[in-house]
Structure formats: C-alpha cells, structure tokens
C-alpha positions as CSV (number, residue, x, y, z in Angstrom):
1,X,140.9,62.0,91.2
2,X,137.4,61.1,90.6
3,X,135.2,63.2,88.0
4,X,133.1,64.3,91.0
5,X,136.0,65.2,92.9
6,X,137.9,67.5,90.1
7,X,134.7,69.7,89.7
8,X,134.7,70.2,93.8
9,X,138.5,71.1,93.7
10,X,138.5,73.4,90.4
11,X,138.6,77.3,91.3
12,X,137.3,77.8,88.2
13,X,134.3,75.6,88.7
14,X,132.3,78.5,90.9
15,X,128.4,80.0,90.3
16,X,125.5,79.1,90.7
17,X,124.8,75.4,91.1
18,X,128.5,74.8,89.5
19,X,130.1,73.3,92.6
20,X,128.0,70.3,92.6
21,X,129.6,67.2,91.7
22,X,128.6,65.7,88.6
23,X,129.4,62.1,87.5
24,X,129.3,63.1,83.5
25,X,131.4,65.9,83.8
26,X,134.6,66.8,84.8
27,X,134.3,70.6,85.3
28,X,130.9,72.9,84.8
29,X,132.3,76.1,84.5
30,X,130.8,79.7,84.0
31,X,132.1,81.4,80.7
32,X,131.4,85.2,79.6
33,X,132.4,83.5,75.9
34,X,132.1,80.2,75.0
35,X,135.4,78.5,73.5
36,X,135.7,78.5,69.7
37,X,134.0,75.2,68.2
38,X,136.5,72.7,66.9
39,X,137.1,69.0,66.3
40,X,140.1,67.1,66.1
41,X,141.4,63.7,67.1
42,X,142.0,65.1,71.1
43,X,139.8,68.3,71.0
44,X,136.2,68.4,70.2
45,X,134.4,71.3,71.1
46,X,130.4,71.6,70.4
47,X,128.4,74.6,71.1
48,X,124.8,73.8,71.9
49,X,122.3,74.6,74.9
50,X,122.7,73.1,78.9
51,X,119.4,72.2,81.2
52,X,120.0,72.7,84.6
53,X,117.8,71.1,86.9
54,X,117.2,70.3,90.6
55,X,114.4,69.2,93.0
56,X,113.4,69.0,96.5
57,X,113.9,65.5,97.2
58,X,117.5,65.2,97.2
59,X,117.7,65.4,93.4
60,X,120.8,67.3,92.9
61,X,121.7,70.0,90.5
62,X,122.1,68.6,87.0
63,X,123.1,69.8,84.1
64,X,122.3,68.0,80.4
65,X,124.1,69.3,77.3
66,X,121.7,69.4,73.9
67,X,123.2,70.1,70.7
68,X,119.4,71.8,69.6
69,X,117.5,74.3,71.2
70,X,114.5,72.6,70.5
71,X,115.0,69.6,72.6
72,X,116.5,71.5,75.2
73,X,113.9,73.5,76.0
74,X,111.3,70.3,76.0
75,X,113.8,68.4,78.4
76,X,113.5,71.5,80.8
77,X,110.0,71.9,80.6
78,X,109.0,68.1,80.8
79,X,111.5,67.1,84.1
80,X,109.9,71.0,85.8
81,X,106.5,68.9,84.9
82,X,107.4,65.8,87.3
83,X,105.0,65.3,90.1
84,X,107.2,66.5,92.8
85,X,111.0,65.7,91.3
86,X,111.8,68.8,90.3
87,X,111.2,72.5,91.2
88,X,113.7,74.1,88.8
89,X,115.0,73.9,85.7
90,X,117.0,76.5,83.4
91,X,118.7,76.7,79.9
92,X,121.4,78.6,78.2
93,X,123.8,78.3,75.9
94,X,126.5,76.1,76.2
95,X,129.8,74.3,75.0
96,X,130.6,70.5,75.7
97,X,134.4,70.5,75.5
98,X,136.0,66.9,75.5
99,X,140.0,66.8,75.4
100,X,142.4,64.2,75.7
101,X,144.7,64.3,79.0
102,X,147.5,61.7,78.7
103,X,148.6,62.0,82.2
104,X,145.0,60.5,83.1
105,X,144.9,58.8,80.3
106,X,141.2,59.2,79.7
107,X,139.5,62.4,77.9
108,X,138.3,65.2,80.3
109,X,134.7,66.5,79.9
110,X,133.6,70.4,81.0
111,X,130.5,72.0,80.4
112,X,131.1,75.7,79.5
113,X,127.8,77.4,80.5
114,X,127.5,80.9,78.4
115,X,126.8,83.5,81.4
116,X,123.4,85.6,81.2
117,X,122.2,83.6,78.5
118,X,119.1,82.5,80.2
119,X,116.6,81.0,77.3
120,X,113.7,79.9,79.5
121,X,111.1,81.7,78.3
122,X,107.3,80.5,78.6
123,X,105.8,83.2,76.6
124,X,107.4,83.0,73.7
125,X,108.2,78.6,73.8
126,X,105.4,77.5,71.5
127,X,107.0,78.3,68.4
128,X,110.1,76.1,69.7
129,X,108.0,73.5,70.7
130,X,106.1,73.2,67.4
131,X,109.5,72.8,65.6
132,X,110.7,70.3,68.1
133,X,107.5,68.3,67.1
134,X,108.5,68.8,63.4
135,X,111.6,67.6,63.9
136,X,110.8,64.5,66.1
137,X,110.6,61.2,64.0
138,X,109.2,57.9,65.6
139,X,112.1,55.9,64.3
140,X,115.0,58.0,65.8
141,X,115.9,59.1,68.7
142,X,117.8,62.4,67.0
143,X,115.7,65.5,66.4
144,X,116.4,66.7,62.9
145,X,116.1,70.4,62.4
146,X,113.5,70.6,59.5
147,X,115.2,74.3,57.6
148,X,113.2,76.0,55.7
149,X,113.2,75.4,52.1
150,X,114.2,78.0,49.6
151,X,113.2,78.5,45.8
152,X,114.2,75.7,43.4
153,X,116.5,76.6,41.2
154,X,116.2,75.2,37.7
C-alpha cells in the first residue's frame, strides 16, 4: 500500500478535502481534539497549524503542516496570491503524528486537522504578519518566535 493509497482507503480519512491523496502523508484526518503532544523513539506527536490549499488548474488539495502560526498564515496568504495557481487556501490548527509501524517497516505520517478551528482571518492578520517579519532572519530558514521580554531581575 502506497501512502496515497492508504489515505483513499481509511474510513477515518473523510471531510472536506481529506480524501485526496497526498504523497507526504499517510492519513489527513478530521479530529474534534487533537492527540496529546508527545515524543519518544516511535511516537512523535507535534501540535502546530495546517494550510490547506487548492487551485483551478489541476492543483490538488494540499495540506502543509507549520509548527508556528506565523508562517502558517504567510504560506496561505502568499500561494492564495499566485497568478492563477490557487483559489483557496485555509488554516487551522493541527497535529503531525509520526509513529513507527514494524509490519511496514517505515514510520506512518497523519495530519490531524483540529475541526472548526478555522484561523484565516484578514481583518485581524497584520499583527501576525508583523511578528512573522520579526521573527524571519536572512540566515535561516526557521522563524524564531521573538517572546516578549519581561523585567530583569537583579
């Protein structure tokens, strides 16, 4: 079984736009609670924020998992302003869940998507988008979350 083929074949891989095959994922499935975080050496588990995108020219529903808001939100907003690629894009919250299946011998990936978490929201973005440029350095390709910094203590 192919990883496009197990997310076809899954009944628990239904909703909106989670039927479509996707080559970096095993399963996209819609969750009224995220799984509990966790890392060890055959479970990882890391809560974060999906895009969902998907465009008239045969682009097909895809999904990208950020572990930042900040990014995700610029992702969404800079593939919606493509020419003509893409005519839709979404984010909500989200857990990557990787764990190890020794009868396939290879790790199993599936994207829990959070349900009614929808975060696209273009009134209220340009706070996100200013810390996304704060966090952006031109030697990385990470975004580092600037916090806030509190009183010195002496």
């Amino acid at each position: 079984m192919t990883r496009t083929d197990s997310v076809i074949d899954c009944p628990d891989c239904q909703g909106l736009f989670t039927r479509t095959p996707q080559p970096h994922y095993d399963h996209v499935h819609n969750a009224a609670k995220l799984p509990r975080a966790r890392y060890t050496d055959d479970h990882i588990v890391r809560h974060g924020y999906a895009v969902g995108f998907a465009g008239n020219s045969g682009l097909p529903q895809t999904w990208i998992f950020f572990a930042d808001l900040e990014p995700a939100i610029v992702f969404g907003r800079a593939a919606r302003m493509s020419v003509s690629d893409v005519n839709h894009y979404g984010v909500a919250e989200a857990a990557r869940e990787i764990r190890w299946d020794s009868r396939r011998d290879r790790d199993v990936v599936t994207l829990h998507i959070k349900e009614d978490s929808h975060l696209r929201d273009h009134d209220n973005e340009l706070p996100i988008l200013k810390r996304w440029v704060r966090g952006c350095r031109p030697d990385s390709a990470y975004y580092e979350m600037r916090r806030p910094q509190g009183p010195r203590v002496q």
